[in-house]
N, C-alpha and C positions, 0 to 999 in steps of 0.2 A: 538460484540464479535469476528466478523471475522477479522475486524482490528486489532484488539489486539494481537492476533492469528499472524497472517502477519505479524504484528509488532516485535512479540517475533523469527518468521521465518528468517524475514532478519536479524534481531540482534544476534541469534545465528551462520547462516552464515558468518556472519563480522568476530566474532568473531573465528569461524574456520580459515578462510581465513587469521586473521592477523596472526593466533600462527603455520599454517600448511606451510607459507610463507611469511615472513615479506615484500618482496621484493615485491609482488604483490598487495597488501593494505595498504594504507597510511590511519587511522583513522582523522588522521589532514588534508586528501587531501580531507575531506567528506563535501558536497555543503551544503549552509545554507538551512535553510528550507525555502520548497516553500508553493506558495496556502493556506496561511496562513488566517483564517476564524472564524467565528463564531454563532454555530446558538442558538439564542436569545428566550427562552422564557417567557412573561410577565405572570403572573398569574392576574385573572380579577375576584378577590376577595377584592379588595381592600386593598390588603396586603402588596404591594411593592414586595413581592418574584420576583425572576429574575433567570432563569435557563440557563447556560452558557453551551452550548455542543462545544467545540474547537473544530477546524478540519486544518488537513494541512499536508506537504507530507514531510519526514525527519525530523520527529520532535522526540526526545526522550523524551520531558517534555514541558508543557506549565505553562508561567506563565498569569494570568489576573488582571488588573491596571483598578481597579473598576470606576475608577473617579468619586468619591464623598469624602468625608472627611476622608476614610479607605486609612492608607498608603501601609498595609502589603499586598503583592498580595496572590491570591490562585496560589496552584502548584496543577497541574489538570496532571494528566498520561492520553494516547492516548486513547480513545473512553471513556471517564470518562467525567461526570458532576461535575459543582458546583454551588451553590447557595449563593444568596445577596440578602438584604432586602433593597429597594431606599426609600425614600422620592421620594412622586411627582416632577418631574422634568424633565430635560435632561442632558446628561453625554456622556463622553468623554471615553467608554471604552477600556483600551491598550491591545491587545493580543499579547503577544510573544509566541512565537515558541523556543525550542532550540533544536539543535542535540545535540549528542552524542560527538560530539569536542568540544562544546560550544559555536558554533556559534548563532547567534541569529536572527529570522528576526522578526519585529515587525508592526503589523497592529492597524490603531484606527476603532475602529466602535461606533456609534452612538446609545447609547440606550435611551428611551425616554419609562419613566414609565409616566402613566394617569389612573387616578382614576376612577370610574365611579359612576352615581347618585348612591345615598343611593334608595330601591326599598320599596315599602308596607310600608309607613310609617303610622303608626296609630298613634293616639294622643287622649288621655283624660285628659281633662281638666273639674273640679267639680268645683263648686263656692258655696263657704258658704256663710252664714249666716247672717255673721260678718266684713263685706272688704274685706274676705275671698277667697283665690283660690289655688287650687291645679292640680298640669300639670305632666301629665305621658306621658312616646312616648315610642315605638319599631319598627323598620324597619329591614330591611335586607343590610347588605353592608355599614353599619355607624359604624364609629370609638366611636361617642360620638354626645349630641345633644348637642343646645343652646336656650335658649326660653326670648324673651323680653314682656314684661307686657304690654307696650304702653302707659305707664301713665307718661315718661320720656327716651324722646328722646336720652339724651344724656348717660344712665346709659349705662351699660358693660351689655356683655350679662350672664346669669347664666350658667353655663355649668353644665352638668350633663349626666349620663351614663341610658344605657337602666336597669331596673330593678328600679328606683329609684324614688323617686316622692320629688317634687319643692316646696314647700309652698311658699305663699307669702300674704304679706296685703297692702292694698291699702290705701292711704291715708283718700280717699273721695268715695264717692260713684260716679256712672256713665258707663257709655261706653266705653269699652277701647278693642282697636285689638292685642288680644296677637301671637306672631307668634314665632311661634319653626320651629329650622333649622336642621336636620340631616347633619352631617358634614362627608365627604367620607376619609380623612386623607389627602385630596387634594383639587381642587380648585371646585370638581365635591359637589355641593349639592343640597339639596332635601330640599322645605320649604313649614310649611300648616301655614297659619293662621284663626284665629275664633274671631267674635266679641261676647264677654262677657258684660253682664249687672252685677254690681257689688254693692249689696246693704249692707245698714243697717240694720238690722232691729229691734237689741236690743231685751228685751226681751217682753213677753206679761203681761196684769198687773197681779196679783199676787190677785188667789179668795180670796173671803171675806166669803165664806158660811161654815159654820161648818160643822165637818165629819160626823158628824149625821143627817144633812140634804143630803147629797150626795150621789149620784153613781157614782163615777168616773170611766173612761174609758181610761181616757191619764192628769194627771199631777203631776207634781211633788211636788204639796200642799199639796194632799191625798192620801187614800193608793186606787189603782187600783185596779177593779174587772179583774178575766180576761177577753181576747180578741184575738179571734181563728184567725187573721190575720188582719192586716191593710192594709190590699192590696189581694186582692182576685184575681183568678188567671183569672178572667174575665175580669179584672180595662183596662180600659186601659189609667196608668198612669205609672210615674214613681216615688221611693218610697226612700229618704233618711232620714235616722236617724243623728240625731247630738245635739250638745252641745252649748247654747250662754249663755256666766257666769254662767256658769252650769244649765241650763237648759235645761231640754230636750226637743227639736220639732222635729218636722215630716216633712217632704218635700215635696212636689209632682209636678212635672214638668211635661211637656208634657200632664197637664190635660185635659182630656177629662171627663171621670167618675171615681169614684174610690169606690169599694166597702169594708167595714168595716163590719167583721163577729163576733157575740157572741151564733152563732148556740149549741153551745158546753155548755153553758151556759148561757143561752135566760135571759134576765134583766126584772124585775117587777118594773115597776115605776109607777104604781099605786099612791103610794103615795108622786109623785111627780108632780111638777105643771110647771117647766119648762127645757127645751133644752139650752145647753150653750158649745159655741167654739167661744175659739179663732182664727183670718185668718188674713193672709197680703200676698200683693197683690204689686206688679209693674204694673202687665197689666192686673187684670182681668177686663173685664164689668157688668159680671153678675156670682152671687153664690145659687147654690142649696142644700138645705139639704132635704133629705130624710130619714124619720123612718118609717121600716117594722116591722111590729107585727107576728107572725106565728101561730096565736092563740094557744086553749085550747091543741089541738093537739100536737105542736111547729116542726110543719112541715113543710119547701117548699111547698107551693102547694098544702095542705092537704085540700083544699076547707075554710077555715078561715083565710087566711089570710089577713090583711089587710093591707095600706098602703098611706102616706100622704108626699106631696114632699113641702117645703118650697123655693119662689124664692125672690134673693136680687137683685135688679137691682142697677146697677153704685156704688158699694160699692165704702169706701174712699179708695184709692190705696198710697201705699210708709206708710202707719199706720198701728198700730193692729188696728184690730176690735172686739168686742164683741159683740156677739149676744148670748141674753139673749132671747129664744123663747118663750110664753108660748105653751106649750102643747096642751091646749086646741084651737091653732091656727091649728095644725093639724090636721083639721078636720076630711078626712078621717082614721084618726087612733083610731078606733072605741073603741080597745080594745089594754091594755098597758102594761101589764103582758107578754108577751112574744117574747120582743124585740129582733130580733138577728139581724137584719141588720141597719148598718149606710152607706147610698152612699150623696157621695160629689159630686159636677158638678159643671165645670168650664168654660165659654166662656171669650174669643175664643176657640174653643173645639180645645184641641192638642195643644194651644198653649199658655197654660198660666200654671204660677209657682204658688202655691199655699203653705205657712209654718200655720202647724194647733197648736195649744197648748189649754190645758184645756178643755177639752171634757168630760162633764159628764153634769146629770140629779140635777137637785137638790127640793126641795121642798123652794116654799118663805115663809112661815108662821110658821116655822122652823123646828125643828127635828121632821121627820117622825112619822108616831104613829105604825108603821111596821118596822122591822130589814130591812136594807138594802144590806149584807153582811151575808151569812153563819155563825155559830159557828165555832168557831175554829175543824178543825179534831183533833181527840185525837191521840195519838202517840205511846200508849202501845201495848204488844202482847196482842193477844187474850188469850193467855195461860195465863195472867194474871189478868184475865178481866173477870166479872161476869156484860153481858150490858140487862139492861131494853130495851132502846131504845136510839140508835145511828143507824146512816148508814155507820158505820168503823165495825162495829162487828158485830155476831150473836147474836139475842138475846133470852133469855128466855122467855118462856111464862107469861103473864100480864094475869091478868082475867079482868081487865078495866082500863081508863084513866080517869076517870069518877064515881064512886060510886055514887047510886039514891040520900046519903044523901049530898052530894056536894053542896055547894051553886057557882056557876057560869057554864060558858057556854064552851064547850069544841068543835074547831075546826081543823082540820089535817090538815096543811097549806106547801106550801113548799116554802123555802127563798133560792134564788140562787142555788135552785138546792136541796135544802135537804128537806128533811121531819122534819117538827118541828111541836109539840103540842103549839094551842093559848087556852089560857084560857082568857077569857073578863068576865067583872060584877063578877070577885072575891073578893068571900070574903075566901072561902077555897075548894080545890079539894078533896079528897082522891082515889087513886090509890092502886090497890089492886092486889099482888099473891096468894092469899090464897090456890090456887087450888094446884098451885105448889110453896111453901114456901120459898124461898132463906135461903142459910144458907153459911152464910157471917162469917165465924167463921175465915178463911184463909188467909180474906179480911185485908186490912189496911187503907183503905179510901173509902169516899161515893165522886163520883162527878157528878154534874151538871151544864150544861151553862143554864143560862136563859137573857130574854131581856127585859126591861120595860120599853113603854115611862111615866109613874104615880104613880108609886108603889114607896113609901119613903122608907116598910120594906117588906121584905120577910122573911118566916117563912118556916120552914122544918123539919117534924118531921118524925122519924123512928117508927115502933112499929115493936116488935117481939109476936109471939102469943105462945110459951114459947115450952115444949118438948111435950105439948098436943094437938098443931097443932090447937087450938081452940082460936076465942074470947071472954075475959074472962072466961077464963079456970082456972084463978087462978096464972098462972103464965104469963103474959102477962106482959112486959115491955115496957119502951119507954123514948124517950127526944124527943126535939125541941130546933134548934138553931134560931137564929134571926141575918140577914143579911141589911146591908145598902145599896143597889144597885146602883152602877153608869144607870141612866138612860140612856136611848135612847142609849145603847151599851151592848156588850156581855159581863156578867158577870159569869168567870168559878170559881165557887168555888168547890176546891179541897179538901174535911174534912175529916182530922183522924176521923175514927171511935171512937178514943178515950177521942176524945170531946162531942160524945154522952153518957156521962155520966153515965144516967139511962140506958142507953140499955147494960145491962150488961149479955145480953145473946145474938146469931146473929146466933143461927142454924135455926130459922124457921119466918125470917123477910117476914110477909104480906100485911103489910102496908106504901106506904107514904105519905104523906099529904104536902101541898103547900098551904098558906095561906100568907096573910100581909093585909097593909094598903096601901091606903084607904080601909075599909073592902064595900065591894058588888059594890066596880066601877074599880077595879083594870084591868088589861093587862098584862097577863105573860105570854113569849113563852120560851116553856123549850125544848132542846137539849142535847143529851150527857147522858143519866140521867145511870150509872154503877157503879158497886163494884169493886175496884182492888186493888192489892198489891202490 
């Protein structure tokens, strides 16, 4: 500012001078400018920016002659800046000076932009499944990255920006050193390279066991129970999900151990006879499977638990494998009703890749003679819901599940978590309110899930004990429908009331009854059993 200042002082004296006295000041007799300069600053951003400060003595204006491919100069006034963007290089910049008569003096100075490395480059790099690889990078001070695969020499490299990720597939399987370069917009760069192992591994074969033999925990053949994490936050492994011809497998790198939780919903396999996963393998030497029981309790540590650890040595590696376990191999797994832990173990520990598919229990002698899945939950309000027994709803009071004149055997079991009534050696139940009546009048349907592995019919009959509140009172009604059950699966029958025919009254229903065939060898587990609208 004081130049400028100065500047503006002696040019209004000039100007005095010329108009107060011509004879004393010649404007045309005024010396070209001297000390003609420039000071240069490079910005180290990797930007190219370039800050041009002039300097020089008698100057009314400057011009600057960038020397690069810009013809037009900058016209810079005294103690004033300007700026230029270079290309890495060197250049040939012209400084002119000029006074105030138009004289000219003209200096070159030599600028020379340089880039500097790109700084902190990280780089991730993921390999599928499938030939499979994907390359991400960020650094500091990069214009733009470049990454070669290494599976040919001669290809161009992919260019690509920070934010962005590279896909790529490989012809073949194998070894190959991929190296990404951070590129500075100059000659200045930054390069990481990483040897990747690149497999196949297609997909795993594809179960044969029906869904009603099954617990499944991970595939895509049946429908999964749930699974409170596949990776526990104690593993120490690492855990990728993905897709091969759409199928889904699991990953796990850097194995060491990896823990698999059903805490949340502890698995009864009781009535099942063996353990089964799929695994593939480049390096391992050795595979461990382990099932934790948490007994009656289903507690950590609750003093019952038990536990049996399976070991494979030199599995086939670069294959699926299947391991079909029996159960009864794990010996210490005493008791199998309350499974909530699956751990995997893998040597070299830390340092083997590990892809899982098809994890579930199954039974070999076929469908279970026990549900192996829950009832469906029901869905409606409770506002419109009159529930015997469910664990979605409140229910009314039952005076029994059971009547003395019953023929079969009545057990409170619980499947995956619910409470479900078994009846075995039926030939009929009766189930009885009498105490407190139901009056289903508002009602528009009766539903019950039930589950059979033997039963060809089931039978379901309502009675009402009439406005007397008594059996045979006189007015006591009723029907029975007759059902064909899908075995060894939940079967929710949903029935209008209005298919109960004979029950042509529903303010004071006491009874219901559950019967079929075979009669006195039957298996029925009923769930859900409510009146609603």
């Amino acid at each position: 500012m004081k130049k400028i200042a100065s500047f503006f002082l002696v040019f209004a004296s000039l100007l005095f001078w010329a108009c107060s006295d011509d004879s004393d000041v010649n404007i045309d007799q005024l010396d070209a400018p001297k000390d003609i300069s420039a000071l240069v600053t490079i910005s180290q951003d990797n930007s190219g920016n370039v800050t041009f400060l002039p300097k020089g003595t008698g100057v009314s204006q400057y011009e600057i002659y960038f020397g690069d491919d810009s013809t037009e100069p900058a016209l810079v006034s005294p103690g004033n800046t300007t700026e230029h963007t270079y290309a890495e290089g060197t250049y040939q910049a012209r400084i002119v000076g000029v006074a105030l008569n138009g004289k000219r003096t003209e200096v070159t100075q030599e600028v020379t932009v340089s880039f500097v490395q790109p700084t902190n480059l990280n780089v991730t790099i993921t390999t599928g499944a499938n030939l499979s690889i994907t390359v991400q990078a960020e650094a500091e001070l990069e214009t733009f990255f470049e990454v070669t695969f290494g599976d040919n020499p001669a290809a161009e490299p992919v260019a690509f920006n920070q934010g962005e990720t590279v896909s790529y597939t490989y012809a073949q399987a194998g070894s190959y050193t991929v190296t990404v370069t951070a590129l500075s917009g100059g000659a200045a760069t930054t390069t990481y390279t990483q040897t990747v192992v690149i497999v196949d591994i297609g997909t795993a074969p594809t179960p044969t066991q029906a869904q009603s033999s099954v617990i499944s925990l991970f595939s895509n053949t049946y429908t999964n129970v749930p699974v409170d994490t596949w990776r526990t936050s104690w593993s120490q492994a690492n855990l990728e999900e993905f897709q091969v011809d759409g199928d889904d497998i699991k990953k796990y790198s850097a194995l060491n151990f990896v823990g698999i939780e059903t805490v949340n919903n502890q698995i009864n396999a009781t009535g099942m006879t063996h353990f089964h996963t799929d695994i593939w393998s480049s390096d391992f030497t050795q595979f461990r499977v382990k099932l934790v029981d948490f007994g009656a309790n289903a507690a950590f540590g609750g003093g019952d638990d038990v536990e049996h650890e399976i070991v494979i040595d030199n599995p086939a590696r670069n294959q699926w494998v299947s391991l079909d376990i029996p159960l009864s191999s794990f010996t210490g797994l005493t008791t199998r009703a309350h499974i909530a832990q699956l751990i995997y173990v893998g040597q070299p520990a830390g340092n083997t890749t590990v892809y899982i598919d098809n994890v579930y229990f199954y039974n070999q002698g076929g469908p279970s003679n026990v549900p192996l899945v829950a009832a469906p939950n029901p869905t409606l309000p409770q506002a419109n819901v009159i529930s015997m027994f469910s664990g979605v709803y409140n229910n009314v009071p039952v005076d029994t599940w059971q009547t003395p004149w019953s023929q079969g055997t009545l057990t409170d079991v619980t499947i995956a978590g619910n409470a479900v009534k078994r009846y075995t050696n039926l030939n009929f139940v009766g189930v009885e309110t009498i105490a407190s009546q139901i009056n289903a009048t508002s009602m528009t349907h009766f539903h019950v899930d039930v589950w059979t592995p033997n039963m060809t019919t089931v039978r379901i009959k309502l009675v009402d004990f009439g406005a007397n509140g008594a059996f045979q009172g006189g007015d006591d009604v009723e029907h029975e429908l007759t059902f064909t059950p899908t075995q060894a699966g939940w079967n929710s029958y949903d029935i209008p009331l209005s298919q109960f025919t004979g029950l042509i009254n529903r303010a004071h229903i006491a009874q219901l009854i559950f019967s079929g065939t075979p009669a006195g060898s039957g298996t029925l587990f009923v769930d859900n059993v409510y009146f609603h609208n």
